[in-house]
C-alpha positions in Angstrom: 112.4 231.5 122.3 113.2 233.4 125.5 114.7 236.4 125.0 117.5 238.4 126.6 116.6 240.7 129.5 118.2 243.9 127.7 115.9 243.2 124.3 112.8 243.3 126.0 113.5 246.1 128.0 114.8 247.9 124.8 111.2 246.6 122.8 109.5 247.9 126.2 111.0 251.5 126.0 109.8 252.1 122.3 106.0 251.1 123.3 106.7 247.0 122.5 105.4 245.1 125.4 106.0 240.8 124.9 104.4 240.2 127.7 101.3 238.6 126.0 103.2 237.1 123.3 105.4 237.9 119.7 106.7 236.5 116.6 110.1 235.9 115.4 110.4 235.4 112.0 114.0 235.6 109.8 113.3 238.3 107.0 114.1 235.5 104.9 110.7 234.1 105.1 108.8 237.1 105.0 110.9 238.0 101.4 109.3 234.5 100.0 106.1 236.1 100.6 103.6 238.8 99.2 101.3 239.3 102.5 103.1 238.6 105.8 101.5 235.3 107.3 102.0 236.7 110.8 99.0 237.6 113.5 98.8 241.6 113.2 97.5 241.6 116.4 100.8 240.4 118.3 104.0 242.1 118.1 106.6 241.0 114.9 110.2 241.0 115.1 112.2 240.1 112.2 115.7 238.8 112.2 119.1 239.0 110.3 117.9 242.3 108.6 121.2 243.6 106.7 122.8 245.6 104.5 122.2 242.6 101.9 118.2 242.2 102.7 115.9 243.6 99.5 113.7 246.1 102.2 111.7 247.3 98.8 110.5 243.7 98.8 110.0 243.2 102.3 108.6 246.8 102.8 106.0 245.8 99.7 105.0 242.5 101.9 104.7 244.3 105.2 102.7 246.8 103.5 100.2 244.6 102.2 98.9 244.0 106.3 100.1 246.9 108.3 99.5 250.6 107.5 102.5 252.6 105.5 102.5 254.8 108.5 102.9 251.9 110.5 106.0 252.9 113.3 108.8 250.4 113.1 112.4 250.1 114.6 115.6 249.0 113.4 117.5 247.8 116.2 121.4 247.4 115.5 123.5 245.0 117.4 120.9 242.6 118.7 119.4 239.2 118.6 117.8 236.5 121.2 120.6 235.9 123.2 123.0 239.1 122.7 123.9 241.3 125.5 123.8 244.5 124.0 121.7 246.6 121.7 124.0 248.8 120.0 121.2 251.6 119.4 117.6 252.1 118.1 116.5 253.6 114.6 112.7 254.9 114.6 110.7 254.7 111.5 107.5 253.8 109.7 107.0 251.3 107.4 107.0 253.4 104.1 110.7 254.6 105.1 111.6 251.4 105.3 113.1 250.9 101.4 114.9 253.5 101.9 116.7 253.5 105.6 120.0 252.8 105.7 120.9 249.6 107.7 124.2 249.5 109.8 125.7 246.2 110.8 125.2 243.0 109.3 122.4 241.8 111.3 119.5 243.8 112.7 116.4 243.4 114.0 113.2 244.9 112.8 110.6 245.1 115.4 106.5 246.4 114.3 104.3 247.0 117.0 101.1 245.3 117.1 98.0 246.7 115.2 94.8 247.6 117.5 93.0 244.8 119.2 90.1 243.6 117.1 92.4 244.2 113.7 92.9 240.6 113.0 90.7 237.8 111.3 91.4 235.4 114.4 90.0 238.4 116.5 86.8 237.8 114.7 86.6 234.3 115.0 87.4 235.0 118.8 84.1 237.3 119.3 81.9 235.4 117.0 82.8 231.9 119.4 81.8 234.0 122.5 78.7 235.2 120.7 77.7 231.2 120.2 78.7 230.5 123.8 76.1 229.7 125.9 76.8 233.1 127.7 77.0 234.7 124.3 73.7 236.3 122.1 70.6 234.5 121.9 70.5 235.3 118.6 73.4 234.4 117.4 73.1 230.8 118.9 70.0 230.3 117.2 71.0 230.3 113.6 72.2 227.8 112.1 73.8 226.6 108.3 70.3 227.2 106.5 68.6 230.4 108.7 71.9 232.3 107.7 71.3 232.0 104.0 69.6 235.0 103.9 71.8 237.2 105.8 74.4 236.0 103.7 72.7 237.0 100.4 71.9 240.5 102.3 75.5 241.0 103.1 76.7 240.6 99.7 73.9 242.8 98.2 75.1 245.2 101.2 78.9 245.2 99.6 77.8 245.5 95.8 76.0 248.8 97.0 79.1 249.9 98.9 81.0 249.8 95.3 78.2 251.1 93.7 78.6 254.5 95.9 82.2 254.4 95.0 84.2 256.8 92.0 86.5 259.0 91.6 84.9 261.7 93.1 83.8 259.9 96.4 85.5 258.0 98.1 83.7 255.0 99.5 86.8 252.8 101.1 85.5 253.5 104.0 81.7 252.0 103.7 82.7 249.2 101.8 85.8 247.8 104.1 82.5 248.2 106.7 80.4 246.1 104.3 82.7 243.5 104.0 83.5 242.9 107.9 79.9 242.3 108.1 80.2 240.0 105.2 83.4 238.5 106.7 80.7 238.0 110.2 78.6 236.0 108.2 81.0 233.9 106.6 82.4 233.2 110.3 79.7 232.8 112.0 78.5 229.7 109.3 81.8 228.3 109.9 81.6 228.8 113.9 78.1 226.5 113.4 80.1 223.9 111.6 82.7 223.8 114.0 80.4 223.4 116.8 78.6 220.4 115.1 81.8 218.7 114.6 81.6 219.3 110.5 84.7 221.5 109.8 86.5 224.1 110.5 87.7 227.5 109.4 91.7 225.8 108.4 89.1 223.3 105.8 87.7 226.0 104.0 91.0 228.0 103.7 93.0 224.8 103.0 90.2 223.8 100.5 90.5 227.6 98.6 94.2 228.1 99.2 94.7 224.7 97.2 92.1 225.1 94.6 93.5 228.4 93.8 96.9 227.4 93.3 96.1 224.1 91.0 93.9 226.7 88.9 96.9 228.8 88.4 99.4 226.7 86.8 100.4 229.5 84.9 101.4 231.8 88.1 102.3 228.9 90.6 103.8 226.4 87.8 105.6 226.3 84.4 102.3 226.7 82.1 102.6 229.4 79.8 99.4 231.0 78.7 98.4 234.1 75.8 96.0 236.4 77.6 92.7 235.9 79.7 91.3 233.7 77.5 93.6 230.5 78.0 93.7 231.3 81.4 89.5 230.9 81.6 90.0 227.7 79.2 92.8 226.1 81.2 90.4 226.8 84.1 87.8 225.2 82.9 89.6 222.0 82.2 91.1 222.2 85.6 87.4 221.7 86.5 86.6 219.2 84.6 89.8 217.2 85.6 88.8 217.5 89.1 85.0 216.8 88.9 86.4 213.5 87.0 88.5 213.0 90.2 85.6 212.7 92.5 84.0 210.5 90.7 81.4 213.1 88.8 81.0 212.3 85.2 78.3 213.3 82.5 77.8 216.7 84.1 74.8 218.4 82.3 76.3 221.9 80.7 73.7 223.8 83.1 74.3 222.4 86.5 76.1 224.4 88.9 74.3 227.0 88.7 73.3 228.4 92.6 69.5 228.5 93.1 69.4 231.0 95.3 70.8 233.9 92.7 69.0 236.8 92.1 67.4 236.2 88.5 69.2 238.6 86.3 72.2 237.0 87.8 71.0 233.4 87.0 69.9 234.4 83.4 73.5 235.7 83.2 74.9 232.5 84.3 72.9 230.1 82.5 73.3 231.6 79.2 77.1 232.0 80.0 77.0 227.9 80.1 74.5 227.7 77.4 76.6 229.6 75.1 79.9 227.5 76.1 78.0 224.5 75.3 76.5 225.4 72.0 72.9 225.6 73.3 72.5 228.9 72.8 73.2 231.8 70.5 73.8 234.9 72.4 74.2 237.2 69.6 70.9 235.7 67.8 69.4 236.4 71.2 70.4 240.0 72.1 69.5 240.9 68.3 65.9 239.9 68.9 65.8 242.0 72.5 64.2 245.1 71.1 62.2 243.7 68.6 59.3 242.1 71.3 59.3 244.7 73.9 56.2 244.0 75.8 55.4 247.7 76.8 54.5 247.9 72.9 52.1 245.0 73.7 48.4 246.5 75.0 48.7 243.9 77.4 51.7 242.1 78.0 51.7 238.8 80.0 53.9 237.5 82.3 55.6 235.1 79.7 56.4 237.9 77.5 57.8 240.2 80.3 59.9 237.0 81.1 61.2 236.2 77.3 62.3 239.8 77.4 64.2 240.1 80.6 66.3 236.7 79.5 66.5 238.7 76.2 67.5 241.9 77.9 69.8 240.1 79.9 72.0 238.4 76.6 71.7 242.3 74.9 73.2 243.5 78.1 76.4 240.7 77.9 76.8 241.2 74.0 77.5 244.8 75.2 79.8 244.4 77.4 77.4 245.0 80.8 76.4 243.1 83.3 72.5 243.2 83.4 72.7 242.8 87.6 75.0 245.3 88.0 73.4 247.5 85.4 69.9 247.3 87.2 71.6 247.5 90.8 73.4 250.9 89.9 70.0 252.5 88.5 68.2 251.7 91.9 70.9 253.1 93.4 71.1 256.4 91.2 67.3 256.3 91.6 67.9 256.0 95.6 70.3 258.3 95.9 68.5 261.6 93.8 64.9 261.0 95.5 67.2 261.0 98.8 68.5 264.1 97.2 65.1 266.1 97.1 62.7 264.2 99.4 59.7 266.5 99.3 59.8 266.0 95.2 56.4 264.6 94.1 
């Protein structure tokens, strides 16, 4: 859409260059949605803004990409083709719900966010990075060399929360952790891509889909009575679709990832075990502290073992994850010898 000389030198005058590009969307769309599907990284006008418009909704979607103190501007009188632009209203998003618009069709224009604040910006440096003037590192890893990287990233992000509470905090350190995590993820996808697998739009279309048919009760007319239907309903979803593709007499402890830490996998596979009726959690954690192997003069590996996967249902029958549990102590433990380093 080409728009009128006067509207882009208006835009141009409030620090809006088009030059490179924008988006027009009516505010129509953007009310239908909770997160704006725009690029942040070009500028956003939104049309046939009026009096009638619901700005607490579309300040709430805006929001939920762009900063509250995002600057904005209300431009009265205009469109694509109009000749005139009545006058300009400054603001930031977080006035938004409560400007007062004049005329029956306005334009809301948003300024881009910084270079490098958008997903496809990553996706743009990580495809340089493979190029064959890119990083030599980069361009030799492939699907299975970045399986590690991946698991360190992740481990990288549950610290990041770990360091977070009331008292301090860690926003900061953990959006950080999870751009790196983001890298990973993109740069496995950038290999696919390359060899001709898939791309980034497959994984997205595949999650995207598989959350909405698992949520029949938010995106459809299935009525559920608290988290517990919802986990049951999910895992019939599951079944329903592994029967779709053909997979049938699915043992009770398979998809379970190999590659998980072990508390993690004891957690998991007594999670199953216990849906199926394998196991007896409760029995389990009871039994814990009755064979602690520190009692034992010697204890062997086996018995170490049998107590960890005991340890591990004791921790779920009370409520706490045995991973996280263990993961917070190091860092504790970390964080007070950092504390006083020249303690013996």
């Amino acid at each position: 859409m080409m728009l009128n000389p006067k509207l882009v030198a208006a835009l141009a005058a409030h620090g809006i260059a088009i030059d490179q590009g924008y988006q027009w969307l009516p505010v129509a769309r953007l009310l239908q949605q909770y997160h704006p599907q725009v690029e942040v990284e070009l500028p956003l006008l939104i049309s046939d803004v009026s009096r009638q418009s619901n700005l607490i909704q579309l300040q709430q979607c805006l929001t939920n990409a762009y900063p509250a103190g995002h600057p904005a501007m209300i431009l009265v009188g205009s469109s694509a083709q109009a000749d005139t632009v009545l006058h300009c209203t400054q603001i930031c998003l977080e006035e938004l719900n409560s400007v007062m618009v004049e005329g029956d069709s306005c334009l809301l224009c948003l300024p881009p966010l910084p270079t490098g604040s958008s997903f496809t910006a990553l996706q743009a440096v990580v495809a340089h990075l493979r190029a064959p003037e890119g990083c030599p590192w980069d361009r030799q890893q492939t699907l299975a060399t970045m399986r590690h990287d991946l698991l360190d990233e992740c481990a990288e992000v549950l610290e990041a929360i770990d360091l977070d509470g009331p008292e301090n905090d860690n926003g900061a350190h953990i959006a950080e952790e999870l751009g790196d995590l983001f890298m990973a993820g993109v740069l496995m996808v950038q290999i696919a891509t390359e060899a001709g697998r898939f791309q980034l739009a497959d994984a997205m279309h595949s999650i995207v889909t598989k959350l909405i048919r698992r949520h029949p009760h938010v995106f459809g007319d299935v009525v559920v009575d608290g988290v517990e239907m919802v986990l049951s309903n999910w895992d019939a979803i599951k079944a329903q679709e592994k029967a779709a593709k053909g997979i049938t007499a699915v043992h009770p402890l398979a998809g379970v990832p190999a590659a998980l830490p072990a508390l993690e996998k004891a957690r998991e596979l007594q999670s199953k075990a216990a849906k199926a009726g394998l196991l007896d959690r409760m029995a389990l954690a009871a039994t814990a502290l009755q064979q602690l192997p520190w009692l034992q003069p010697e204890p062997t590996a086996s018995a170490l073992g049998a107590t960890l996967w005991q340890l591990v249902a004791l921790a779920h029958q009370s409520g706490i994850n045995a991973e996280d549990a263990l993961r917070s102590f190091c860092v504790n433990f970390r964080a007070q010898y950092e504390a006083a380093p020249n303690r013996r």
